[in-house]
N, CA, C and O atoms as CSV, one atom per row, in Angstrom:
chain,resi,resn,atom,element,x,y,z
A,1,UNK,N,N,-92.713,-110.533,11.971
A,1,UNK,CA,C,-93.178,-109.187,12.217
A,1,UNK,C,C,-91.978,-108.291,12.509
A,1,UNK,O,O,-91.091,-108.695,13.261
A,2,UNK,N,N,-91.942,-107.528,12.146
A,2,UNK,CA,C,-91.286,-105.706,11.895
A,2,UNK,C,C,-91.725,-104.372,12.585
A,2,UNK,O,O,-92.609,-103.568,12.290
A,3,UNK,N,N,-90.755,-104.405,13.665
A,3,UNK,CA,C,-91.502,-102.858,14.686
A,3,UNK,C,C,-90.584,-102.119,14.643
A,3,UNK,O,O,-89.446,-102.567,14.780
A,4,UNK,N,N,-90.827,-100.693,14.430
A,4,UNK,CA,C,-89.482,-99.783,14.826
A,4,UNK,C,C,-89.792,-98.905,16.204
A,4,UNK,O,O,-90.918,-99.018,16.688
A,5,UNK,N,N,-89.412,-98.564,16.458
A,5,UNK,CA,C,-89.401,-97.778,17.920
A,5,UNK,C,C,-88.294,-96.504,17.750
A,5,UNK,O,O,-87.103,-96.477,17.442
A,6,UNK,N,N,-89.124,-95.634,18.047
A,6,UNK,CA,C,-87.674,-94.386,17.811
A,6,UNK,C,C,-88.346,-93.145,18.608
A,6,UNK,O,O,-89.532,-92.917,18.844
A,7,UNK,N,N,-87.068,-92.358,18.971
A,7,UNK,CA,C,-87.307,-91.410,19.987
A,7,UNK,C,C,-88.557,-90.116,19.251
A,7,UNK,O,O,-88.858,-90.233,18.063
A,8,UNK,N,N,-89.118,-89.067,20.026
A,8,UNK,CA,C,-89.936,-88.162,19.463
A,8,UNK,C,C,-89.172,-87.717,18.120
A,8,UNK,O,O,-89.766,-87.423,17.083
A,9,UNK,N,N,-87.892,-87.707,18.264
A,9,UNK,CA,C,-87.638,-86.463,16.730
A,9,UNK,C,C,-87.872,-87.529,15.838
A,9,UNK,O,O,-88.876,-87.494,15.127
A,10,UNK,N,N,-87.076,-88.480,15.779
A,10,UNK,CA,C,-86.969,-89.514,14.612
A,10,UNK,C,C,-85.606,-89.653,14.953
A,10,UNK,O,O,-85.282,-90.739,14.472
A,11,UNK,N,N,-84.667,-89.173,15.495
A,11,UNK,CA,C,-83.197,-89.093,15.250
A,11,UNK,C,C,-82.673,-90.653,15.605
A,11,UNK,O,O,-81.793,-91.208,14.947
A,12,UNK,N,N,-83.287,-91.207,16.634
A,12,UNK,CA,C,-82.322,-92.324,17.185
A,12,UNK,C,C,-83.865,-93.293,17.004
A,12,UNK,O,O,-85.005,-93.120,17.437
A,13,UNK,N,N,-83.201,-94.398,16.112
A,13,UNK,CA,C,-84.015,-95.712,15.761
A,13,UNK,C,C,-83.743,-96.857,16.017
A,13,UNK,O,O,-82.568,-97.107,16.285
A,14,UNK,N,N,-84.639,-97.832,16.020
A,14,UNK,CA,C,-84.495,-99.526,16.394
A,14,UNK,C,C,-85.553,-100.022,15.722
A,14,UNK,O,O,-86.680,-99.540,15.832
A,15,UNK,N,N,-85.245,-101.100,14.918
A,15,UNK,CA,C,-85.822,-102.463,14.104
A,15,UNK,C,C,-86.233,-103.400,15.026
A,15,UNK,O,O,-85.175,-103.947,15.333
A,16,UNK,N,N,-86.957,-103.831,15.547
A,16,UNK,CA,C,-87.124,-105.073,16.179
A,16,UNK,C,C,-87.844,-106.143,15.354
A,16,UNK,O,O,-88.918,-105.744,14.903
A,17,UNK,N,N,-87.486,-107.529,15.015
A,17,UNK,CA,C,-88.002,-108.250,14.804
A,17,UNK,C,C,-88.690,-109.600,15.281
A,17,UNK,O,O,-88.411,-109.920,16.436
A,18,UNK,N,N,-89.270,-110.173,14.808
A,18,UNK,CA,C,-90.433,-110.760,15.903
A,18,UNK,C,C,-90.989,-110.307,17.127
A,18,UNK,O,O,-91.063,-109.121,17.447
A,19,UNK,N,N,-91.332,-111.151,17.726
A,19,UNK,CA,C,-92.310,-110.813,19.066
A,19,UNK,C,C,-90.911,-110.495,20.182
A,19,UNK,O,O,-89.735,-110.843,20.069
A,20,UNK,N,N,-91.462,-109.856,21.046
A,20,UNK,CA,C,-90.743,-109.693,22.458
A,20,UNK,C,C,-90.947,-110.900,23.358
A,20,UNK,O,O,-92.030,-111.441,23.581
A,21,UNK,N,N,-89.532,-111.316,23.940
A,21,UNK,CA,C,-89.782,-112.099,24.672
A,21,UNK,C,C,-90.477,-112.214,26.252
A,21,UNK,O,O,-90.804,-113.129,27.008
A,22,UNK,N,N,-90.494,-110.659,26.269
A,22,UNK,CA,C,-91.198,-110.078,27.594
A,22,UNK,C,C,-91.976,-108.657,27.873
A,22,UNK,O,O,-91.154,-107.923,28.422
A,23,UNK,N,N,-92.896,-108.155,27.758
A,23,UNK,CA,C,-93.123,-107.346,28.102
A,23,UNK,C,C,-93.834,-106.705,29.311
A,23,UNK,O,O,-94.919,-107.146,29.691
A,24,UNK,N,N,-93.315,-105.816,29.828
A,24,UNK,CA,C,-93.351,-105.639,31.453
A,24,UNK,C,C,-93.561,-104.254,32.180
A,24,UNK,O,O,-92.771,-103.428,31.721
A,25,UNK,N,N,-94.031,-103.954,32.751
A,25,UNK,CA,C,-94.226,-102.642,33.577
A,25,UNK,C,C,-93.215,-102.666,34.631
A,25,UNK,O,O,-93.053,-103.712,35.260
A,26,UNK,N,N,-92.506,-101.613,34.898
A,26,UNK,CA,C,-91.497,-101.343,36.166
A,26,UNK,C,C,-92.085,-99.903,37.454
A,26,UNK,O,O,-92.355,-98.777,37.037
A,27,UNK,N,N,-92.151,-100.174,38.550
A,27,UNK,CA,C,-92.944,-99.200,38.989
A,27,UNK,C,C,-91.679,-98.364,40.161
A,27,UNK,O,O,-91.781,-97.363,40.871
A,28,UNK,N,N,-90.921,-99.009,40.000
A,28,UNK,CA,C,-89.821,-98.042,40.423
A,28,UNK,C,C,-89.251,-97.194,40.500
A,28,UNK,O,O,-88.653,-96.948,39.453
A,29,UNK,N,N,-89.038,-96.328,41.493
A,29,UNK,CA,C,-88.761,-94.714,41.582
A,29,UNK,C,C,-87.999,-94.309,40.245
A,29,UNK,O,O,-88.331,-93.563,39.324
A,30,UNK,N,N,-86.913,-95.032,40.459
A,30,UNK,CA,C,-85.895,-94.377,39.191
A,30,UNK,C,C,-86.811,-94.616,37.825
A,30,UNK,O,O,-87.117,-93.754,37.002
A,31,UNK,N,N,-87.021,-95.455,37.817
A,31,UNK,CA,C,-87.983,-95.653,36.038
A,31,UNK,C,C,-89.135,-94.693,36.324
A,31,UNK,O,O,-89.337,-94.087,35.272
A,32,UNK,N,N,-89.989,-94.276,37.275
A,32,UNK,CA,C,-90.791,-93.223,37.625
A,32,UNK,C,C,-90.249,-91.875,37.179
A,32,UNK,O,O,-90.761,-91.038,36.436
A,33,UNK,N,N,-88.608,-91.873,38.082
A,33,UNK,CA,C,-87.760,-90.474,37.470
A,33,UNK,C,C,-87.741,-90.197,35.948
A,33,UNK,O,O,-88.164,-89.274,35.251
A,34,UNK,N,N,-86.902,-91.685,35.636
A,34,UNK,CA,C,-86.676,-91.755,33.973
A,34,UNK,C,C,-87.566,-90.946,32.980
A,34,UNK,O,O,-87.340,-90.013,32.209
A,35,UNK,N,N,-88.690,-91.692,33.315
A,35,UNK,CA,C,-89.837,-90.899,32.224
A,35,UNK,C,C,-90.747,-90.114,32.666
A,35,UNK,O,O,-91.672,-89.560,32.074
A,36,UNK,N,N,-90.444,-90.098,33.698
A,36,UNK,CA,C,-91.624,-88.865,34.063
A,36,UNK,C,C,-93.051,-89.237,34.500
A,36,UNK,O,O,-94.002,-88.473,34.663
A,37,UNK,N,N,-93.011,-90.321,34.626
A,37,UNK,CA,C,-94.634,-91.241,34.717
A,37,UNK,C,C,-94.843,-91.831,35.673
A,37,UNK,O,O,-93.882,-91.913,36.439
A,38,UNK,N,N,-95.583,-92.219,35.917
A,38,UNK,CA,C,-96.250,-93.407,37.047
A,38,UNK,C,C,-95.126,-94.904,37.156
A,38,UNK,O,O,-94.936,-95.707,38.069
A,39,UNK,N,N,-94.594,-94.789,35.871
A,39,UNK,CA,C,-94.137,-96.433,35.543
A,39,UNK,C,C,-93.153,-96.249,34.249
A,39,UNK,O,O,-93.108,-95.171,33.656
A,40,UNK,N,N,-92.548,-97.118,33.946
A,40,UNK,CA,C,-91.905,-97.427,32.936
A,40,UNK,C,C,-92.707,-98.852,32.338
A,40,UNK,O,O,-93.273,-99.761,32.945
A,41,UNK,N,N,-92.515,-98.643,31.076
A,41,UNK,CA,C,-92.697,-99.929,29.965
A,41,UNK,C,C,-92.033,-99.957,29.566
A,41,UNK,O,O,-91.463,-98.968,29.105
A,42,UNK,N,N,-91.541,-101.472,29.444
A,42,UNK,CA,C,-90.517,-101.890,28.636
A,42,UNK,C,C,-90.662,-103.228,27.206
A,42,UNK,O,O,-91.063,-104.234,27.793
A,43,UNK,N,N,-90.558,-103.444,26.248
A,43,UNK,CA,C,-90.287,-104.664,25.685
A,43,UNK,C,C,-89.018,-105.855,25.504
A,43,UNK,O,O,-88.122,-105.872,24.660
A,44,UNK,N,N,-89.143,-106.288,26.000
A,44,UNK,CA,C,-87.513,-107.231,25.793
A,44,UNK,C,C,-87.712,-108.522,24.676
A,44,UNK,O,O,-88.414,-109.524,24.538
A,45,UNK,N,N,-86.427,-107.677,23.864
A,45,UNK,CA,C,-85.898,-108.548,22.838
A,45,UNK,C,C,-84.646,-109.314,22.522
A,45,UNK,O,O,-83.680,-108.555,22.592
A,46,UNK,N,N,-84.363,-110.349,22.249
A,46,UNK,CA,C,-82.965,-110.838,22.036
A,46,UNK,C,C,-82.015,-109.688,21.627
A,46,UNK,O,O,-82.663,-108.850,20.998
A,47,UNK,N,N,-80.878,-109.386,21.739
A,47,UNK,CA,C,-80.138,-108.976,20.918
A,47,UNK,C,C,-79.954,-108.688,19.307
A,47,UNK,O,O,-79.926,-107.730,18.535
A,48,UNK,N,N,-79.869,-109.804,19.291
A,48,UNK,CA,C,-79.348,-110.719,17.883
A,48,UNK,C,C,-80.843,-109.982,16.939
A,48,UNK,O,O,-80.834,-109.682,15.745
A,49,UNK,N,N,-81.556,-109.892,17.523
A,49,UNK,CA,C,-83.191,-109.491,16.605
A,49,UNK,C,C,-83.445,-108.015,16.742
A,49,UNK,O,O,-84.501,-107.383,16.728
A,50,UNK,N,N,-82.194,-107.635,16.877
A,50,UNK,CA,C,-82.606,-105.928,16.918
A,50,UNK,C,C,-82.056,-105.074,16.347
A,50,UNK,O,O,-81.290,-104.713,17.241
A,51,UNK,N,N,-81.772,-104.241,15.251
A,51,UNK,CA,C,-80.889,-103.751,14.587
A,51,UNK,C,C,-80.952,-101.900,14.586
A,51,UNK,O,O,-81.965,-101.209,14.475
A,52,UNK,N,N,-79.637,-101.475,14.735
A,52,UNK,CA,C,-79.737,-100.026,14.720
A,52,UNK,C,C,-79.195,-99.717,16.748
A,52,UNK,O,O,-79.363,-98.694,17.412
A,53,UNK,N,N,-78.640,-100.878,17.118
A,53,UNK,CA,C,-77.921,-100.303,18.099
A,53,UNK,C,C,-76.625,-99.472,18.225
A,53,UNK,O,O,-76.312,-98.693,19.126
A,54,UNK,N,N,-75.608,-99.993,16.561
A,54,UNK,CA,C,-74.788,-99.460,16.934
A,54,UNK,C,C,-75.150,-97.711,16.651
A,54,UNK,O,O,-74.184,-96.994,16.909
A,55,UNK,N,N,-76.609,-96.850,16.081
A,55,UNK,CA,C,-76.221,-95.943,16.440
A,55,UNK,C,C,-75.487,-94.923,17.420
A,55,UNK,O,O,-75.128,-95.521,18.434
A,56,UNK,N,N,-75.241,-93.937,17.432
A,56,UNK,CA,C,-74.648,-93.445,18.133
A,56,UNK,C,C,-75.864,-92.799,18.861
A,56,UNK,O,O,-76.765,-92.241,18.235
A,57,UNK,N,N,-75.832,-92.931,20.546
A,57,UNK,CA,C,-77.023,-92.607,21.272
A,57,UNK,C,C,-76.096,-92.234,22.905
A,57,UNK,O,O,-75.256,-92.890,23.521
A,58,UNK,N,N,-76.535,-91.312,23.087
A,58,UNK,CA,C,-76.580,-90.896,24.316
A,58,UNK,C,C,-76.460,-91.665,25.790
A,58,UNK,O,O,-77.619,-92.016,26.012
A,59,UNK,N,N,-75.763,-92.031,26.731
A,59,UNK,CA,C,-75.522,-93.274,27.458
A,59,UNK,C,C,-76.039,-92.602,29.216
A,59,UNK,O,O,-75.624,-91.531,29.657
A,60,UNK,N,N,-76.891,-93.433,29.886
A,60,UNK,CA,C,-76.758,-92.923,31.166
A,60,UNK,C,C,-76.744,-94.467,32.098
A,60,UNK,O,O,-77.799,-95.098,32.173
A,61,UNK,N,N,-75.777,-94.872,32.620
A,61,UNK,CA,C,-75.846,-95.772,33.248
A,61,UNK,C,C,-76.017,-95.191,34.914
A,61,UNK,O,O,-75.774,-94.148,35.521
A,62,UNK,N,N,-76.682,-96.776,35.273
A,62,UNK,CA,C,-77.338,-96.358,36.979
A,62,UNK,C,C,-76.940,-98.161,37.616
A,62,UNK,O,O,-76.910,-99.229,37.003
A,63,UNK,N,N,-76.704,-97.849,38.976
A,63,UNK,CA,C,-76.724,-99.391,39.449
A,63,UNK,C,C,-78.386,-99.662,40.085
A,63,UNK,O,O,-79.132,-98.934,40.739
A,64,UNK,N,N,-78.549,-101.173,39.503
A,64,UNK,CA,C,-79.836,-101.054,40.025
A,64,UNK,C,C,-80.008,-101.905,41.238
A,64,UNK,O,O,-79.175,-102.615,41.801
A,65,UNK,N,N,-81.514,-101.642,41.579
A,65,UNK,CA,C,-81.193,-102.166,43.682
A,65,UNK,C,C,-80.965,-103.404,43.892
A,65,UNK,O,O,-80.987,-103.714,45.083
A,66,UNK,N,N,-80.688,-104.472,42.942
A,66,UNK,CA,C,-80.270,-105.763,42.401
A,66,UNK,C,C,-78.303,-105.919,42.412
A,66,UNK,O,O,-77.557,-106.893,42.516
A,67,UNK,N,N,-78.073,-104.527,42.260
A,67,UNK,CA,C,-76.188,-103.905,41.933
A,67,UNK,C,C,-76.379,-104.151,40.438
A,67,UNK,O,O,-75.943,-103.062,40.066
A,68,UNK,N,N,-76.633,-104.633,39.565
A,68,UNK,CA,C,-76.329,-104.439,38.236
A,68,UNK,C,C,-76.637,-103.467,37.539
A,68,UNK,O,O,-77.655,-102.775,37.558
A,69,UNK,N,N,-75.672,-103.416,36.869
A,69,UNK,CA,C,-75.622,-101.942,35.855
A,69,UNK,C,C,-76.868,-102.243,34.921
A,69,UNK,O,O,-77.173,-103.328,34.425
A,70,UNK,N,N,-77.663,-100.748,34.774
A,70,UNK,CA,C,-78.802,-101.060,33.703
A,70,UNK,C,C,-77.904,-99.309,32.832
A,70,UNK,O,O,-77.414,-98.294,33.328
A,71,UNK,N,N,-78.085,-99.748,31.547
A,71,UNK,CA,C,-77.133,-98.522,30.465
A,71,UNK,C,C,-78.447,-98.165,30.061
A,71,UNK,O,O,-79.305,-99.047,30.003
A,72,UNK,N,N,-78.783,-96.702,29.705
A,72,UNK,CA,C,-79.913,-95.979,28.427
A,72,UNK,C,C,-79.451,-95.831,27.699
A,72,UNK,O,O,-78.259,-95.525,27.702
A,73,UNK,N,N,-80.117,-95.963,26.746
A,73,UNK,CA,C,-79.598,-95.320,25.623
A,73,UNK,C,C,-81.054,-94.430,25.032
A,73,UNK,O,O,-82.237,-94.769,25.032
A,74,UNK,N,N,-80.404,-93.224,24.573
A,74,UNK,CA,C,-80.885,-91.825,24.695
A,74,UNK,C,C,-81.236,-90.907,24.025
A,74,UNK,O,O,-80.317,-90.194,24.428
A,75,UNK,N,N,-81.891,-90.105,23.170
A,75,UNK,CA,C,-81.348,-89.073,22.158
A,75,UNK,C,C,-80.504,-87.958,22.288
A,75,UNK,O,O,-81.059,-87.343,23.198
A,76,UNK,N,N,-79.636,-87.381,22.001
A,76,UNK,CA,C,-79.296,-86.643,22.690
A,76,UNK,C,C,-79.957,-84.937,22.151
A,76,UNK,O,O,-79.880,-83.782,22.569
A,77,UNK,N,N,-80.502,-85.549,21.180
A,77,UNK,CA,C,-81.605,-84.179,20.739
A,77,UNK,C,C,-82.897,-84.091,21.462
A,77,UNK,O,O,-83.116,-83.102,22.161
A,78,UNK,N,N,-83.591,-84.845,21.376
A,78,UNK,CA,C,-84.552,-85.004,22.319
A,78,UNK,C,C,-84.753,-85.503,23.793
A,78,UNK,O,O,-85.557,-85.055,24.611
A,79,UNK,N,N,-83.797,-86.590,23.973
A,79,UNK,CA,C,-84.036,-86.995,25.287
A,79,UNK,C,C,-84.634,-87.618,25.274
A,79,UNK,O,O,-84.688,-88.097,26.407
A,80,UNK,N,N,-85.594,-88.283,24.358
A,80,UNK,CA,C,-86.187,-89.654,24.656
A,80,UNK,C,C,-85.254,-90.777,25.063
A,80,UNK,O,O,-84.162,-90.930,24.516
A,81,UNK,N,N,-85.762,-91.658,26.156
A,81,UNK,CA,C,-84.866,-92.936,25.976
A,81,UNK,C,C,-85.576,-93.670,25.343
A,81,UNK,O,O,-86.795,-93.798,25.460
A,82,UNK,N,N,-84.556,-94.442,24.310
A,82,UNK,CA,C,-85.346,-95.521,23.481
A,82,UNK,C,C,-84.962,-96.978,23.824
A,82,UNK,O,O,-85.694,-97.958,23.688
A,83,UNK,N,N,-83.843,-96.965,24.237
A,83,UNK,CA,C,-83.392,-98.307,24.667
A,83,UNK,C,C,-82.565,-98.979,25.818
A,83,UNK,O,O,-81.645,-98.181,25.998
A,84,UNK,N,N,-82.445,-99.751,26.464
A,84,UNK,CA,C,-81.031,-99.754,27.717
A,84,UNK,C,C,-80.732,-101.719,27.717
A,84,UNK,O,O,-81.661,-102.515,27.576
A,85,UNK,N,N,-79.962,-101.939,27.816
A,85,UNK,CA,C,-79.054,-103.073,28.854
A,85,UNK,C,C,-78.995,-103.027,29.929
A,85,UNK,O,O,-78.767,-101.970,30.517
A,86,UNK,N,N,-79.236,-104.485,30.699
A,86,UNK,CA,C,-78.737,-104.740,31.865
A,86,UNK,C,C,-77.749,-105.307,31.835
A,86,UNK,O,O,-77.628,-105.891,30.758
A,87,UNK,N,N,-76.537,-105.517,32.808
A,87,UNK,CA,C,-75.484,-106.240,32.424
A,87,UNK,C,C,-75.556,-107.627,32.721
A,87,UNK,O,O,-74.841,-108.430,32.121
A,88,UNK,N,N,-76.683,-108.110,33.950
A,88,UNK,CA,C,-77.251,-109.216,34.195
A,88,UNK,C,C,-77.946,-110.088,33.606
A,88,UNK,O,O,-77.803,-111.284,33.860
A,89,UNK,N,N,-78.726,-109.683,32.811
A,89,UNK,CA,C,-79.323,-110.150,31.400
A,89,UNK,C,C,-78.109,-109.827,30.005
A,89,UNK,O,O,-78.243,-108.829,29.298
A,90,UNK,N,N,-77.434,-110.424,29.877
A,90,UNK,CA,C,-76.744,-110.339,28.717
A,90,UNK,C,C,-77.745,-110.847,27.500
A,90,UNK,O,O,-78.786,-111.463,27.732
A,91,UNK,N,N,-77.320,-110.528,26.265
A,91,UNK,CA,C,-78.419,-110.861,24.919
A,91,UNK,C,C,-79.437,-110.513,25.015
A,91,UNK,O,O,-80.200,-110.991,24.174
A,92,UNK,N,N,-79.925,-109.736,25.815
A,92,UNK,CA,C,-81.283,-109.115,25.609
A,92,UNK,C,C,-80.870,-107.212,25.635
A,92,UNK,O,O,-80.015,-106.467,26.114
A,93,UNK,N,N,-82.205,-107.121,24.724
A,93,UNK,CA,C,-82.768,-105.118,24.831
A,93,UNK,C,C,-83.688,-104.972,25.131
A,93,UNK,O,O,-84.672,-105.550,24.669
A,94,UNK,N,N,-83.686,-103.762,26.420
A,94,UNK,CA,C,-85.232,-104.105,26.582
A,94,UNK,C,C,-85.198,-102.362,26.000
A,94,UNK,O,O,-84.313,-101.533,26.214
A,95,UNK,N,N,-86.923,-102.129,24.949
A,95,UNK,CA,C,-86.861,-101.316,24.385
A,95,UNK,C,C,-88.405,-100.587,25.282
A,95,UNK,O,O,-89.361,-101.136,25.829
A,96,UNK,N,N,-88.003,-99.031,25.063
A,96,UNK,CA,C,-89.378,-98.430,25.511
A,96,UNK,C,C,-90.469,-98.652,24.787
A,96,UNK,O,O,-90.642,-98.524,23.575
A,97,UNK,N,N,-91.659,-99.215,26.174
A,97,UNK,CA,C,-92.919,-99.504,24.621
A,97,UNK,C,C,-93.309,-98.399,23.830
A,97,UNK,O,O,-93.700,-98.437,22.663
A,98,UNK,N,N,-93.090,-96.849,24.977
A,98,UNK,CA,C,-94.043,-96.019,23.818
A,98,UNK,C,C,-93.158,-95.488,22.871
A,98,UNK,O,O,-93.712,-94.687,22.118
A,99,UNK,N,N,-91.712,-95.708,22.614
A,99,UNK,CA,C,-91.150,-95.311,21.612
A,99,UNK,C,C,-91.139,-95.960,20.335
A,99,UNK,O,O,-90.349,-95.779,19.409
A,100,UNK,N,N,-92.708,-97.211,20.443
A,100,UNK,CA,C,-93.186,-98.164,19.415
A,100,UNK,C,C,-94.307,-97.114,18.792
A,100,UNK,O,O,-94.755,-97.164,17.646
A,101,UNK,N,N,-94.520,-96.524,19.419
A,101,UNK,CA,C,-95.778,-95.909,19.414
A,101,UNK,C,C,-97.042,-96.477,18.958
A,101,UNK,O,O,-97.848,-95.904,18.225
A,102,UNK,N,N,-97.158,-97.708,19.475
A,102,UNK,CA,C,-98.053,-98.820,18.678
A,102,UNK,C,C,-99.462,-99.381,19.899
A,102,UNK,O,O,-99.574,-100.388,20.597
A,103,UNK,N,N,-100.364,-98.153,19.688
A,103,UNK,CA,C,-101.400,-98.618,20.888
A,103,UNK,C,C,-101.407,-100.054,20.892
A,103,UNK,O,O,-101.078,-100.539,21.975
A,104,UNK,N,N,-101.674,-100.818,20.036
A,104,UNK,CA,C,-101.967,-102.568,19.937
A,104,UNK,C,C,-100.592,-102.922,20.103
A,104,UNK,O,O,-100.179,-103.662,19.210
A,105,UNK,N,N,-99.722,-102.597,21.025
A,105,UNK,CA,C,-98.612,-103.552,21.016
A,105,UNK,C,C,-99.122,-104.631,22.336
A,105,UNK,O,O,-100.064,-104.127,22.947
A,106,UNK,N,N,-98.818,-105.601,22.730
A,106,UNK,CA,C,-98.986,-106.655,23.217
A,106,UNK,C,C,-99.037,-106.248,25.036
A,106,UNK,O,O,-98.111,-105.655,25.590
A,107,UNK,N,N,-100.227,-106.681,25.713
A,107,UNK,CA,C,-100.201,-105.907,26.659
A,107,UNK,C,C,-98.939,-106.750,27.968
A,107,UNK,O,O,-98.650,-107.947,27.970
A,108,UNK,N,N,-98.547,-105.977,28.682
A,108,UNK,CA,C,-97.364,-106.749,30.008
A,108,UNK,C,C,-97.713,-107.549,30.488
A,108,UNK,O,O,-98.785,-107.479,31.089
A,109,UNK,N,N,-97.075,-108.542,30.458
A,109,UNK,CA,C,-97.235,-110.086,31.142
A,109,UNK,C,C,-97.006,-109.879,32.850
A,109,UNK,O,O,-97.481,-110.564,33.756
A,110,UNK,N,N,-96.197,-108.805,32.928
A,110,UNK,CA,C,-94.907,-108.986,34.293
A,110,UNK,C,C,-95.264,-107.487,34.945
A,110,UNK,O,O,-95.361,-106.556,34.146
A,111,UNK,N,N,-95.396,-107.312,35.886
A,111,UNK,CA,C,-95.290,-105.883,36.876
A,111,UNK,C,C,-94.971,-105.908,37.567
A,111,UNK,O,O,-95.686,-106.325,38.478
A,112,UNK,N,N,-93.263,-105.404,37.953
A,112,UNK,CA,C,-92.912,-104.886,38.959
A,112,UNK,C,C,-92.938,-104.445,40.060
A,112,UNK,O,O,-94.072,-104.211,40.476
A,113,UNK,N,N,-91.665,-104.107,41.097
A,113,UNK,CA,C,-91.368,-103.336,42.143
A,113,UNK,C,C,-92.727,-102.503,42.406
A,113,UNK,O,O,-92.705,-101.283,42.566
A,114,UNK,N,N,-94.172,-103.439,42.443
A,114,UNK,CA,C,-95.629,-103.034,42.566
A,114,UNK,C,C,-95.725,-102.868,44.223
A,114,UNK,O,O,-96.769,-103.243,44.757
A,115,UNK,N,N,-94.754,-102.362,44.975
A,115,UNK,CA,C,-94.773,-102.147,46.446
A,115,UNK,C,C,-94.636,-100.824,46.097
A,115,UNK,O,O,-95.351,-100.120,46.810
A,116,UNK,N,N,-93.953,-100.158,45.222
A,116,UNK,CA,C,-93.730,-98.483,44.793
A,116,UNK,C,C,-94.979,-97.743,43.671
A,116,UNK,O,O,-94.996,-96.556,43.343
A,117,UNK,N,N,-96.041,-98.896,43.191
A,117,UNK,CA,C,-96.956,-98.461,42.321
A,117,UNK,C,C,-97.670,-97.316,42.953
A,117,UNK,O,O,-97.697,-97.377,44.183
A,118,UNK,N,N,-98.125,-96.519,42.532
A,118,UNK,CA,C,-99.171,-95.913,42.522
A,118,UNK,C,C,-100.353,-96.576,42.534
A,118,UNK,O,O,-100.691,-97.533,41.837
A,119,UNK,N,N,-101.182,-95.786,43.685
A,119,UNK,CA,C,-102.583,-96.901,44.148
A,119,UNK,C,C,-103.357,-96.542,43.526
A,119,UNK,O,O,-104.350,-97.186,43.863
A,120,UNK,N,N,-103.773,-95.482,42.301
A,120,UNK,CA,C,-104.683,-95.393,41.405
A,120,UNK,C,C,-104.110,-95.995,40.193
A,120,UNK,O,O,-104.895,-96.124,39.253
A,121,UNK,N,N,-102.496,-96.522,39.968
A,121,UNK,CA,C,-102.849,-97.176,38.722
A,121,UNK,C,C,-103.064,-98.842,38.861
A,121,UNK,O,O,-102.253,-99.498,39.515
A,122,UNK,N,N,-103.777,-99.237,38.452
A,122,UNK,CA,C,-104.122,-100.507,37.835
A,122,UNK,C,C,-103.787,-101.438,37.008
A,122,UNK,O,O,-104.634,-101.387,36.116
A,123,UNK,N,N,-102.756,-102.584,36.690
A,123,UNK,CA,C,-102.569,-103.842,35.861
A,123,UNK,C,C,-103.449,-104.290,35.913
A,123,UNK,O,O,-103.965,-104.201,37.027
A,124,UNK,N,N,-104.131,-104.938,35.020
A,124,UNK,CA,C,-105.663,-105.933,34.781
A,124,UNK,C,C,-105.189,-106.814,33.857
A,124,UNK,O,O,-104.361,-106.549,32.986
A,125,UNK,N,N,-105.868,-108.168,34.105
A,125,UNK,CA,C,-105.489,-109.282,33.440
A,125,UNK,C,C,-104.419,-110.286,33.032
A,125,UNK,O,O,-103.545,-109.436,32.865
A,126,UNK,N,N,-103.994,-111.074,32.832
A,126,UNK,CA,C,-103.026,-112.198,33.179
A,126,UNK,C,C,-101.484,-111.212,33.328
A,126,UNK,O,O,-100.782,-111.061,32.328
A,127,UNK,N,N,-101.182,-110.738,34.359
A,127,UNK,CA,C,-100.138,-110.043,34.806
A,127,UNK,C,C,-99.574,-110.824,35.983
A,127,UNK,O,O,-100.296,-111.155,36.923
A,128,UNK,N,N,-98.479,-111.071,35.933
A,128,UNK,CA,C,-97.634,-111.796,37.313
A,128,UNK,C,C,-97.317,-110.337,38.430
A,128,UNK,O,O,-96.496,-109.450,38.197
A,129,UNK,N,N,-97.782,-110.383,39.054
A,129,UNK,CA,C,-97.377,-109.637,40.239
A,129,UNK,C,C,-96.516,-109.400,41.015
A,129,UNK,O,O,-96.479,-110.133,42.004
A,130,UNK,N,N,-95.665,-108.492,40.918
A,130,UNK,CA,C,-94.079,-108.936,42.043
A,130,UNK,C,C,-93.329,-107.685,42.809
A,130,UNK,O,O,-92.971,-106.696,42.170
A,131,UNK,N,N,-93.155,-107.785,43.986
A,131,UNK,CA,C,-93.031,-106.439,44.399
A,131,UNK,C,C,-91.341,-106.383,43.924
A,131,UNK,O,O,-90.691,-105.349,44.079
């Protein structure tokens, strides 16, 4: 299987192939900041299975409350983020789900820093729980 993910304009793109090895909700302030939402979604893919990183994309690195560097990568026309690294996880991307724009993409196994969730939103169904 074949997914692309790309920011609102179209400008900055990603190929992903096969399945994600993780997909996950983050409920953490800064990923709250990031997008503007309740939460961040993410998909994580190997490296090696993702093509169209070396575009040229917009960079905002942050230390996260772990100390490791997590990098965005960005449009710099739009401002979507479409993609980032951690430096702790080497070989993996974790990509934004909605820049799949794929309602049926595979629902999050994993939810987050869920001590910062919002008490009206809701994970349902085989989700690991973790503050």
């Amino acid at each position: 299987m074949t997914r692309e993910a790309a920011c609102s304009c179209g400008a900055l793109a990603l190929r992903c192939e096969g399945e994600p090895v993780r997909v996950s909700v983050c409920h953490c302030l800064a990923c709250q900041r990031r997008t503007g939402s309740a939460f961040g979604a993410q998909a994580r893919f190997a490296r090696e299975r993702v093509s169209g990183l070396e575009r040229e994309a917009s960079t905002f690195t942050r230390v996260g409350d772990a100390g490791s560097h997590i990098t965005f990568r960005f449009c710099a026309r739009c401002g979507s983020t479409v993609w980032w690294e951690i430096d702790a996880l080497p070989g993996f991307v974790a990509v934004a789900l909605g820049a799949f724009a794929e309602p049926s993409f595979a629902q999050p196994t994993v939810s987050v820093y869920e001590d910062r969730r919002h008490p009206w939103v809701t994970i349902d169904g085989a989700v690991e729980h973790l503050d």
